[in-house]
C-alpha positions in Angstrom: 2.2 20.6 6.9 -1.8 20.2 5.6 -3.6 18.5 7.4 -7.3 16.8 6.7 -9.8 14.7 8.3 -13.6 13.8 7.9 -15.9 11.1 8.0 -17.1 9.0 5.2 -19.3 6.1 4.4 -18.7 6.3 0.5 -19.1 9.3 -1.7 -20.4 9.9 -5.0 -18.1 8.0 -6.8 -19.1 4.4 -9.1 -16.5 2.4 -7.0 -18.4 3.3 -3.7 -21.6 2.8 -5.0 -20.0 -0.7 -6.2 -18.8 -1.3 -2.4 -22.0 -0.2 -0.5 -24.4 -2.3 -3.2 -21.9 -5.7 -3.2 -23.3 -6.0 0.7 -26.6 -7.1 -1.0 -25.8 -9.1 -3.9 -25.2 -13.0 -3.4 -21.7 -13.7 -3.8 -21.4 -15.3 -6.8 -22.9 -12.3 -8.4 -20.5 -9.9 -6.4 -17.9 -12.4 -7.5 -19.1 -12.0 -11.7 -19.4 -8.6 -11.6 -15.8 -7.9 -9.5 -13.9 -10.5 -11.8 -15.1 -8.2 -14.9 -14.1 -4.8 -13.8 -10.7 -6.4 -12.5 -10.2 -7.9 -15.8 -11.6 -4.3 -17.6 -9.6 -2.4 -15.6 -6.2 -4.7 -15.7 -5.6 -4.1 -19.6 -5.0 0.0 -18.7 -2.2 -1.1 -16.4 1.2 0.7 -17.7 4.4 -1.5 -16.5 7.1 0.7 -17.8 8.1 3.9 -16.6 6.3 6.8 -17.9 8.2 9.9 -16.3 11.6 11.3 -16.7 12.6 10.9 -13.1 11.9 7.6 -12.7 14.6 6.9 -15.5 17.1 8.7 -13.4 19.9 7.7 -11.3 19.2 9.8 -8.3 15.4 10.2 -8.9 16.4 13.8 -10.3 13.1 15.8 -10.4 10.8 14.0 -8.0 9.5 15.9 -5.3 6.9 14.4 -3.5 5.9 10.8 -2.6 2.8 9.4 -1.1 1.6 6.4 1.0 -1.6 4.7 1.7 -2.8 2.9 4.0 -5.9 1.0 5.9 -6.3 0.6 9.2 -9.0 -1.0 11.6 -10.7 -0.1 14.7 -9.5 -3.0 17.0 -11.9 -5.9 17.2 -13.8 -4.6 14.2 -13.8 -5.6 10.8 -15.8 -2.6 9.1 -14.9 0.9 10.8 -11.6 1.7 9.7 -9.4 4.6 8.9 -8.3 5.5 5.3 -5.3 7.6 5.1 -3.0 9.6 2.4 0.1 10.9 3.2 2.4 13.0 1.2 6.1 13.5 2.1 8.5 15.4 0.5 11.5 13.8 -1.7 14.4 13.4 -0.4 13.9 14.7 3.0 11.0 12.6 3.4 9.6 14.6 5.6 5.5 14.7 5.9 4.0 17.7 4.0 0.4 17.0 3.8 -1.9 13.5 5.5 -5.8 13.1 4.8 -7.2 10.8 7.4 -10.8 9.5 7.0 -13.2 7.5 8.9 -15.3 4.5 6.8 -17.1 1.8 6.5 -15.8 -1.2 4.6 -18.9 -2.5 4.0 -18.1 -4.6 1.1 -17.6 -8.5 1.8 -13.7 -9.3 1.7 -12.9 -11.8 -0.7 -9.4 -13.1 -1.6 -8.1 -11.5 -4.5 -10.2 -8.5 -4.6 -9.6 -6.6 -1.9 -9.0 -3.9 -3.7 -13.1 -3.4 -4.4 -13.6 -3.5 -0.3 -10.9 -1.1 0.4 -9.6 1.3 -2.9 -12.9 3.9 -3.7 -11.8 5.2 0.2 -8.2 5.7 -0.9 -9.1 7.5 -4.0 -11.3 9.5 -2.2 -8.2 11.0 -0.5 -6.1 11.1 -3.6 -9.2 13.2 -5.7 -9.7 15.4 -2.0 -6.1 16.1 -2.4 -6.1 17.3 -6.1 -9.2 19.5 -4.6 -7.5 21.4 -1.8 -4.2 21.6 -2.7 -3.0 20.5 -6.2 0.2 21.3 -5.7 1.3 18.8 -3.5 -0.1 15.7 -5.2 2.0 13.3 -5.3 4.3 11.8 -8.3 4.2 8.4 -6.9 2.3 6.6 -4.4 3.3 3.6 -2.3 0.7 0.9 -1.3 0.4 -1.2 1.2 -0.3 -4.4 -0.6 0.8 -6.3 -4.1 0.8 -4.9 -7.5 0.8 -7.3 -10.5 2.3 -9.6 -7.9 -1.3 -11.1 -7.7 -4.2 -13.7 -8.3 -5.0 -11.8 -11.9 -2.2 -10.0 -12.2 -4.1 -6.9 -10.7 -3.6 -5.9 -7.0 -4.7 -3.2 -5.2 -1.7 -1.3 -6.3 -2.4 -1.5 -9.9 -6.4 -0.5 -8.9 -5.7 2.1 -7.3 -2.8 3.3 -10.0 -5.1 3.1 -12.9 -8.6 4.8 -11.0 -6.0 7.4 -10.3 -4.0 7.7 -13.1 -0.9 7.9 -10.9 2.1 6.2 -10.6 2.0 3.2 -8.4 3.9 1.0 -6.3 3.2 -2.6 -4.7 4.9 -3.3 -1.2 3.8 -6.5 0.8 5.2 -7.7 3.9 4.5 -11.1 3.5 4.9 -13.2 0.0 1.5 -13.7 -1.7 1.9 -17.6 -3.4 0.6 -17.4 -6.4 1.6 -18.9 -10.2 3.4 -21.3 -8.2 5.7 -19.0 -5.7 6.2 -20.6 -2.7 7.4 -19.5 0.6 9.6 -22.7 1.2 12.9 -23.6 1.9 14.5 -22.6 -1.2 12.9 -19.2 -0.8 14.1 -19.0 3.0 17.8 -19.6 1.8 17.4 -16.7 -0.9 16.6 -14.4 1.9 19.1 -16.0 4.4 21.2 -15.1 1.5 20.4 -11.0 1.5 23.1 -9.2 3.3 22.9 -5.8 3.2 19.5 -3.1 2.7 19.1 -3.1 -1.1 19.8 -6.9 -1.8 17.1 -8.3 -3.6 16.1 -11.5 -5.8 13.4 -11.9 -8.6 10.4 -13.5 -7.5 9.7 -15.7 -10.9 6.9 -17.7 -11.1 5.6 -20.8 -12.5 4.8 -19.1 -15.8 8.5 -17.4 -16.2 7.1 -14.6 -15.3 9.1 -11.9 -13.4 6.0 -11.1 -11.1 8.0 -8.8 -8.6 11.5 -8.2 -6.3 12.3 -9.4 -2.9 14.3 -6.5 -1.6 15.7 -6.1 1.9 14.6 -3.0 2.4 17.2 -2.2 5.7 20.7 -3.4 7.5 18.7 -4.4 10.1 15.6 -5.8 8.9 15.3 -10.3 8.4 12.4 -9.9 6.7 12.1 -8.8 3.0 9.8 -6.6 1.3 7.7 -7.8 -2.0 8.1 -4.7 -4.4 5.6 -5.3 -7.3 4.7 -2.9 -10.6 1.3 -1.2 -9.7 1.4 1.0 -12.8 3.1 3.7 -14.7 6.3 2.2 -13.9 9.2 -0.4 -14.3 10.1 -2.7 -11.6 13.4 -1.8 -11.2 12.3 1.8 -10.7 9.8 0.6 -8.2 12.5 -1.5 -6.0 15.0 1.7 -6.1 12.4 4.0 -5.2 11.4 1.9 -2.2 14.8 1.5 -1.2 15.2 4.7 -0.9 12.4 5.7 0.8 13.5 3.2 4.0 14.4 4.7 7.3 13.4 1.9 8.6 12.3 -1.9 6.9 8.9 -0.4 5.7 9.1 2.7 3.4 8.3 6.1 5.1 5.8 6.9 3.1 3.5 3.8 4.0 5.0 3.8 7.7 3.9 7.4 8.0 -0.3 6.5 6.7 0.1 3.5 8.9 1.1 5.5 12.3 -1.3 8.8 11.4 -4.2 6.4 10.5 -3.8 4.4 14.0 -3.4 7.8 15.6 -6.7 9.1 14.3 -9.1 6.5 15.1 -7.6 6.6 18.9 -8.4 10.4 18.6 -11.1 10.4 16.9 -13.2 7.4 18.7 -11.2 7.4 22.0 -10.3 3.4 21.7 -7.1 1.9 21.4 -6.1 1.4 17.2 -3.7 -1.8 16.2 -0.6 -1.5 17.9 2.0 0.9 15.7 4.7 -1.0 14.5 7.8 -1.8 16.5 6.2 -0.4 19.8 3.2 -0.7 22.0 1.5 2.4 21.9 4.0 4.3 23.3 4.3 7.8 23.2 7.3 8.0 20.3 4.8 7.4 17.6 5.7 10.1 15.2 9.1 10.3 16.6 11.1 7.6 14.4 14.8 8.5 15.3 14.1 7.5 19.3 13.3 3.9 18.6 16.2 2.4 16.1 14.4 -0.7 15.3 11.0 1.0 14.7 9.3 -1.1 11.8 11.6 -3.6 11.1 8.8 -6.6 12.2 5.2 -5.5 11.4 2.2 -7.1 12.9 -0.4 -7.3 10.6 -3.4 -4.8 10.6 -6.7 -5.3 12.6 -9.2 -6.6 10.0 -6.8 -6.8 7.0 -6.5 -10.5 5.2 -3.6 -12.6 6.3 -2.6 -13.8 2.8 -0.3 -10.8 1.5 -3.0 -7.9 0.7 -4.4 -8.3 -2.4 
């Protein structure tokens, strides 16, 4: 497996610069000039699929799969670890991770959290491509919603189109927009999921199809909220997530979740979020010893509480 780590406050690139100088502006002007690259950036995003594989059966042809993910030093709200992980596909076993200290010094603001936490996480996609090319991934998984969003543009589509790579939304929690609710009629339709791979349509106000409520695992009450980030269909997106479950949350993003914790205790000697399904025990990266590892995520140290978006 390759392995990376380093520090960063923000490199070279216009999406970092973006970050560091939105700490400065008055928000309203932060606000302008983040609602104009969203909307700039949202008429790239590709909804269908684009590669052969996706469009078959058994995924026939795709290799490698990779998750991102964002976590926070406990307590604080700007150091955080960014992290890439690539695992191979089917085995989904963990060929290559990137895990990188920053600072999220951008304000959060609902909607467009992408611009606080995405020029980190393409910094480890473009790193990758650097060092070893051959194990970028085909698709990426992201911790948070796709066009299941505000504008129609979450982090997963952001980070799809800056990259150019195939990208999929997964939320834990259901973001209520265009008139999505998480009420009693929504409860039943999950009561009413019975096995891993059930799902529903989320469809919103507008008619819109805006994502899939998939139960992800046998074991799991929650569902996952599978959303098009881009260079892909949604049905493609749900399969693919499915099948990347060991556990309720796909491997992929499981495995940036538990490295990322992992390295800020390492690398700063404090205590991360807990991992999910355990108290920091000792099993972390040992998945088939604790059977209901992941099924009921807490959310992560510093991250908003609305769904990641």
């Amino acid at each position: 497996m390759t392995a990376a780590g380093s520090d960063a406050t923000g490199r070279g690139a216009w999406g970092c610069a973006m970050a560091r100088e939105a700490v400065a502006w008055p928000p309203e002007e932060t606000l302008s000039l983040w609602k104009r690259e969203q909307a700039r950036l949202k008429a790239l995003v590709v909804d269908r699929d684009t590669e052969a594989w996706q469009r078959d059966a058994a995924f026939s042809g795709l290799q490698r799969v990779g998750g991102v993910d964002v976590s926070f030093v406990k307590g604080d709200s700007v150091s955080a670890c960014a992290s890439l992980v690539v695992l191979s596909y089917p085995e989904l076993e963990v060929v290559y991770e990137d895990c990188c200290m920053v600072s999220l010094t951008a304000p959060y603001m609902s909607g467009f959290l992408a611009f606080r936490e995405v020029p980190f996480l393409e910094d480890a996609v473009q790193r990758l491509r650097e060092k070893e090319p051959r194990l970028v991934p085909q698709v990426l998984l992201v911790d948070g919603n796709g066009v299941l969003h505000h504008r129609g543009f979450g982090v997963a589509c952001h980070l799809g189109v800056l990259t150019d790579l195939p990208c999929i939304g997964v939320a834990k929690k259901l973001l209520q927009v265009d008139g999505l609710e998480n009420n009693a009629q929504h409860k039943e339709k999950i009561r009413l999921l019975r096995a891993g791979g059930d799902s529903f349509p989320l469809i919103g106000g507008s008619g819109t199809v805006l994502g899939m409520a998939l139960k992800s695992h046998d074991h799991s009450s929650k569902p996952l909220y599978i959303s098009v980030g881009h260079k892909i269909s949604l049905e493609a997106a749900v399969r693919l997530t499915r099948g990347c479950c060991k556990f309720r949350i796909p491997e992929p993003v499981r495995q940036a979740d538990i490295r990322s914790r992992d390295y800020i205790r390492r690398t700063l000697g404090v205590p991360g979020p807990p991992a999910p399904g355990q108290e920091r025990s000792q099993k972390v990266q040992r998945p088939k010893m604790c059977p209901q590892e992941g099924l009921e995520e807490p959310e992560g140290e510093g991250r908003p509480p609305e769904g990641h978006s």
